[in-house]
C-alpha positions in Angstrom: -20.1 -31.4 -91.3 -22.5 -34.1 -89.8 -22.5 -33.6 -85.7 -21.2 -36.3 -84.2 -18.4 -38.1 -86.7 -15.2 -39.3 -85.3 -14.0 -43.2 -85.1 -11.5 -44.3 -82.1 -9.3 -47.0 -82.7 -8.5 -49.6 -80.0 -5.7 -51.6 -80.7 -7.2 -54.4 -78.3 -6.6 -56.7 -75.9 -7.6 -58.7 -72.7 -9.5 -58.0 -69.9 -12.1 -58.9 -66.9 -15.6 -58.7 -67.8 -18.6 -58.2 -65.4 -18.5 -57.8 -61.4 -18.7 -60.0 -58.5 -21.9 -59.4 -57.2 -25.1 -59.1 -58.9 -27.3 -55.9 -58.1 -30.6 -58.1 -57.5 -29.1 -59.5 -54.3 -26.3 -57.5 -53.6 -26.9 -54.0 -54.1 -23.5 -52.4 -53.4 -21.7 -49.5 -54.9 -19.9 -52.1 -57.0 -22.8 -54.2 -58.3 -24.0 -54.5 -61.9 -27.3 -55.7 -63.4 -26.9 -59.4 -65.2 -23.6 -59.4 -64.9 -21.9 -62.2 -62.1 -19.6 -63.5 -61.6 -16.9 -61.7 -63.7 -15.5 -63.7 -66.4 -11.4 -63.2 -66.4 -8.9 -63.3 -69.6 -11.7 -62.0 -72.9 -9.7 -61.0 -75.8 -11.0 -58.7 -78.1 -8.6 -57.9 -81.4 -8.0 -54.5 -82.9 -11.3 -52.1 -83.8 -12.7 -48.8 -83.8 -15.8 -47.6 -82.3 -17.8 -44.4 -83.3 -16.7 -41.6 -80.7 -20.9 -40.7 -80.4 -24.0 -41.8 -80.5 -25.5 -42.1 -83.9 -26.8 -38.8 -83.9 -30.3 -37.9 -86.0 -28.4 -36.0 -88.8 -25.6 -39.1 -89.3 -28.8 -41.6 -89.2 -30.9 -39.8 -91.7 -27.8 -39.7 -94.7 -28.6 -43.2 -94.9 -32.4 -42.9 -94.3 -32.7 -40.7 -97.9 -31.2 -43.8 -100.0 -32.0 -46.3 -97.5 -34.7 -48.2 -100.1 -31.9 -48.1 -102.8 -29.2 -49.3 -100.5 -31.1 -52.2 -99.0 -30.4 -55.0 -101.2 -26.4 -54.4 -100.6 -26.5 -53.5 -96.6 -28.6 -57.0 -96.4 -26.8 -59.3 -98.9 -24.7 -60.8 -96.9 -24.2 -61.7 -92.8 -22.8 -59.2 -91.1 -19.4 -60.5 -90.4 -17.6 -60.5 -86.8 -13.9 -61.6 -85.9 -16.1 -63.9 -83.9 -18.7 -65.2 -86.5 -21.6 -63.7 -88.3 -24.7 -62.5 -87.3 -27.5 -63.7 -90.4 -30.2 -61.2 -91.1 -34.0 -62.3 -89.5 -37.0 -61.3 -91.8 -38.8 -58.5 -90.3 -41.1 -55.9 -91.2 -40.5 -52.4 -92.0 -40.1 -50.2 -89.0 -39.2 -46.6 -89.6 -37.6 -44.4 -86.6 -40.5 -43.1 -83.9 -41.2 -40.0 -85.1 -40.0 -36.9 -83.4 -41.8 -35.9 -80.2 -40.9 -35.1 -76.4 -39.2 -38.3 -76.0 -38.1 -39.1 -79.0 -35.5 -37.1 -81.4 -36.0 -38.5 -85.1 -37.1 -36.3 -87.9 -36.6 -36.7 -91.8 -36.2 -33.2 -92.3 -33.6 -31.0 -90.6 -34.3 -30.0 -87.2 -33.1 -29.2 -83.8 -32.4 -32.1 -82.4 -30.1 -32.9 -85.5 -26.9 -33.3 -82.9 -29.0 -35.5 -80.4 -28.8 -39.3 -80.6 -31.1 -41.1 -82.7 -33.3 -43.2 -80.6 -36.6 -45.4 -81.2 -34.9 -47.1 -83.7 -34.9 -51.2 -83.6 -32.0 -53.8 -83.5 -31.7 -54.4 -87.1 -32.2 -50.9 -88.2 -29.0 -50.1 -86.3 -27.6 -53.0 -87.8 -28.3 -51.7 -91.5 -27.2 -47.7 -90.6 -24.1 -49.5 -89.2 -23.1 -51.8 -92.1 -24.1 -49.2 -95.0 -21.7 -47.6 -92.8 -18.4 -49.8 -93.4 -19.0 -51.4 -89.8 -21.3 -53.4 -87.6 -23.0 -52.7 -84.0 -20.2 -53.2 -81.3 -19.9 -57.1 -79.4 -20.7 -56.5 -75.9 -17.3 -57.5 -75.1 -15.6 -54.5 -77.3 -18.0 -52.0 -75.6 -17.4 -53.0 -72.0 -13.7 -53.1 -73.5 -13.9 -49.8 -74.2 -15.7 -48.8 -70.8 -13.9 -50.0 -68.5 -11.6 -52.9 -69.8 -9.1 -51.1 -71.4 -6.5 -49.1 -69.5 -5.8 -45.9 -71.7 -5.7 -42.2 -71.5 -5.0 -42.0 -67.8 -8.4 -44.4 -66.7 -7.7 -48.0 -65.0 -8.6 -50.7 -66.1 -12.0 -52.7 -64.3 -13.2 -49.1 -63.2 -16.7 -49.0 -62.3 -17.9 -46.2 -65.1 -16.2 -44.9 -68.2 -14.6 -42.1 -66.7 -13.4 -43.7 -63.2 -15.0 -44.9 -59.8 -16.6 -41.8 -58.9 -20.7 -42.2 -59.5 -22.1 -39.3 -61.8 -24.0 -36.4 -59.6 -27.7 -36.7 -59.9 -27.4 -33.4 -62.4 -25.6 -33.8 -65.8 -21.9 -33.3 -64.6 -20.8 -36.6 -66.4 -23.7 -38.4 -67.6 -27.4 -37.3 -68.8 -29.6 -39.7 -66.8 -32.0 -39.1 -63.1 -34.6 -37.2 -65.3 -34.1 -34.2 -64.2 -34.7 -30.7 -65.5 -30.9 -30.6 -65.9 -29.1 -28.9 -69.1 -31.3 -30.5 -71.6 -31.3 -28.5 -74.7 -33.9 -28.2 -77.8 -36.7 -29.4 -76.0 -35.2 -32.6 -75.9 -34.7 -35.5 -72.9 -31.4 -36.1 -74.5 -28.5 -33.6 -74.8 -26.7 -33.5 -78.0 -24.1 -35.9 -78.1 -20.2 -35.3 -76.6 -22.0 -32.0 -74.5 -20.2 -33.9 -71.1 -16.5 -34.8 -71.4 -16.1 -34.9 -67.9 -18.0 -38.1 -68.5 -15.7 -39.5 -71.8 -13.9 -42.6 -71.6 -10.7 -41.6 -73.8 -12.4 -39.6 -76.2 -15.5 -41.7 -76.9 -18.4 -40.1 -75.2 -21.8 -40.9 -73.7 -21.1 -44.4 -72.8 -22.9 -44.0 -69.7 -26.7 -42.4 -69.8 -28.1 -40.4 -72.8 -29.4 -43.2 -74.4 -28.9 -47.2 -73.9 -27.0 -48.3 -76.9 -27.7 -52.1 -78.8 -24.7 -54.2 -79.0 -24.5 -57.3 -81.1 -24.7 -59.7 -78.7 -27.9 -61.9 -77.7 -29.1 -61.7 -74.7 -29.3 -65.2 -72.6 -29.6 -64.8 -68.8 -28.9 -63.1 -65.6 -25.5 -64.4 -65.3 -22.4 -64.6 -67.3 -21.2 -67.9 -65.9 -25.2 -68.5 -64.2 -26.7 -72.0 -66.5 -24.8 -74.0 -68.8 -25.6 -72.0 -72.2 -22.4 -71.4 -74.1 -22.9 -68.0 -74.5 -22.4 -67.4 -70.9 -18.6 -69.1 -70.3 -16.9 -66.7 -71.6 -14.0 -67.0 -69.6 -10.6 -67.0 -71.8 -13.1 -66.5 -75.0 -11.4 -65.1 -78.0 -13.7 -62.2 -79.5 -16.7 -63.5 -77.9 -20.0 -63.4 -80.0 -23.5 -64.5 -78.9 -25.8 -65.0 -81.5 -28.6 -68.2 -82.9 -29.4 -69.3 -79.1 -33.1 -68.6 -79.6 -35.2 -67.5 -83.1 -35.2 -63.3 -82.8 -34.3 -63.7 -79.0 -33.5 -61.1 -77.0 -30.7 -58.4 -77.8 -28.1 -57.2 -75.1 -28.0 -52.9 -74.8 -25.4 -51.3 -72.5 -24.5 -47.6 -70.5 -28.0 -46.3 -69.2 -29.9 -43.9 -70.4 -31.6 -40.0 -69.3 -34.7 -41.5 -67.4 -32.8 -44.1 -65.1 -33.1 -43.4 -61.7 -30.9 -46.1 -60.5 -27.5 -45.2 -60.8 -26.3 -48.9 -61.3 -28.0 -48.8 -64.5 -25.0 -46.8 -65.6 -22.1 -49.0 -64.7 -20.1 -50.2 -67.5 -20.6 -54.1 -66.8 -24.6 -53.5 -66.4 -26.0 -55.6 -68.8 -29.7 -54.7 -69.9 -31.6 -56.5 -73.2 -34.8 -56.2 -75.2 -36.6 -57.6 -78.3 -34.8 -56.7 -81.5 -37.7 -55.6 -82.7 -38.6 -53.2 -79.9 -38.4 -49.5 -80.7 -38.1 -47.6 -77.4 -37.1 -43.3 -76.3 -34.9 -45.5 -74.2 -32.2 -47.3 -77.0 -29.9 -45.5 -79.4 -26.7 -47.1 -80.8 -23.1 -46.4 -81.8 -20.9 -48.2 -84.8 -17.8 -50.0 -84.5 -15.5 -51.6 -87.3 -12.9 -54.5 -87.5 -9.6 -53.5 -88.0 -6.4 -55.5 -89.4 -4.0 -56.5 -87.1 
């Protein structure tokens, strides 16, 4: 069996998304990066979302066909319950090759079970839609993270397990760079290794890698500059996407060198060019469901 399968299904709702104070002014125990003042009443319908991190292994099954399959994964936009996302031109980028920062490999290796990383914005898009899904809205992976009250967690909690901050070792989060339970000569753990950490069964939200999410990226603020794409408040399956040509794309949940702990707060908000490839950025899948 592929390490790392397994789908939870949310069957949605509304919730409070961001914090009230921003982290560049207010560093609190409460702050989160680009992500003031919260924005109340976001609906998101019914979807799953992958319970890991695309791992190496789960990546590479559509790596082997991936020049046969890329007519079909591209042929259409990738379709949202808030819109579409249209495919931008861009060049071939493979995965970074395996090294000590980075996990991929086209042949079978030990880092199988760790989370594919140094892979770009629309590569995660293609593994994701050859996969019967799409990357997650930001809104559905905050939703998970802290909107949603489920399996014993409150709803608005600071990360996906509760309030408590993660220790500076790996007891719920792989992140500080430390020497700390890192396996297979890796900077990443294989993925679910921390439940402590899991927000109702879908683990690593916070630290291991930071993860793309569909959205585009458009300033500090939700509710900061008049841009569209940040009122969100009483926005129905919010989708940012078209503000600018290839502009920047949103990632969420930290990753294993982040020395600031805010970085793993659930409504942190950090973004890079699509196009980047980085030791930093992994992903995970979601899908629509019927209501």
């Amino acid at each position: 069996m592929t390490p790392g399968c397994g789908l939870v299904a949310l069957q949605g709702g509304s919730f409070n998304i961001g914090t009230e104070t921003q982290c560049f002014t207010n560093p609190d125990a409460t702050c989160g990066y680009s992500a003031a003042p919260t924005q109340t009443n976001i609906t998101v319908g019914p979807f799953a979302i992958d319970a890991y991190e695309v791992t190496v292994a789960r990546f590479n099954q559509y790596w082997i066909g991936r020049a046969q399959n890329l007519a079909a994964v591209r042929g259409q936009a990738i379709a949202y319950p808030g819109g579409q996302i249209a495919w931008a031109p861009a060049p071939f980028t493979s995965p970074i090759e395996q090294g000590v920062n980075y996990n991929w490999s086209p042949m079978a290796s030990a880092r199988d079970a760790h989370p594919i990383n140094g892979v770009d914005y629309w590569m995660a898009q293609e593994f994701c839609v050859w996969d019967g899904g799409r990357l997650p809205t930001e809104a559905e992976w905050e939703y998970v993270a802290r909107g949603a009250a489920r399996a014993g967690l409150a709803a608005g909690r600071l990360y996906p397990w509760g309030d408590e901050p993660p220790s500076a070792t790996c007891d719920r989060a792989r992140w500080n760079n430390t020497a700390c339970a890192t396996d297979d000569g890796a900077r990443t753990l294989r993925v679910g290794r921390l439940p402590s950490g899991a927000a109702g069964g879908v683990f690593d939200l916070a630290g291991n890698v930071w993860e793309w999410v569909a959205d585009e990226f458009t300033g500090y603020a939700f509710g900061g500059d008049p841009d569209p794409c940040n009122h969100r408040t009483g926005s129905v399956n919010p989708l940012c996407d078209g503000v600018q040509p290839n502009g920047a794309r949103v990632i969420r949940g930290g990753a294993w060198g982040d020395t600031n702990v805010a970085n793993l707060r659930s409504a942190t908000r950090g973004s890079f060019n699509p196009t980047v490839r980085s030791f930093n950025i992994g992903f995970r899948c979601a899908r629509t469901l019927a209501r």
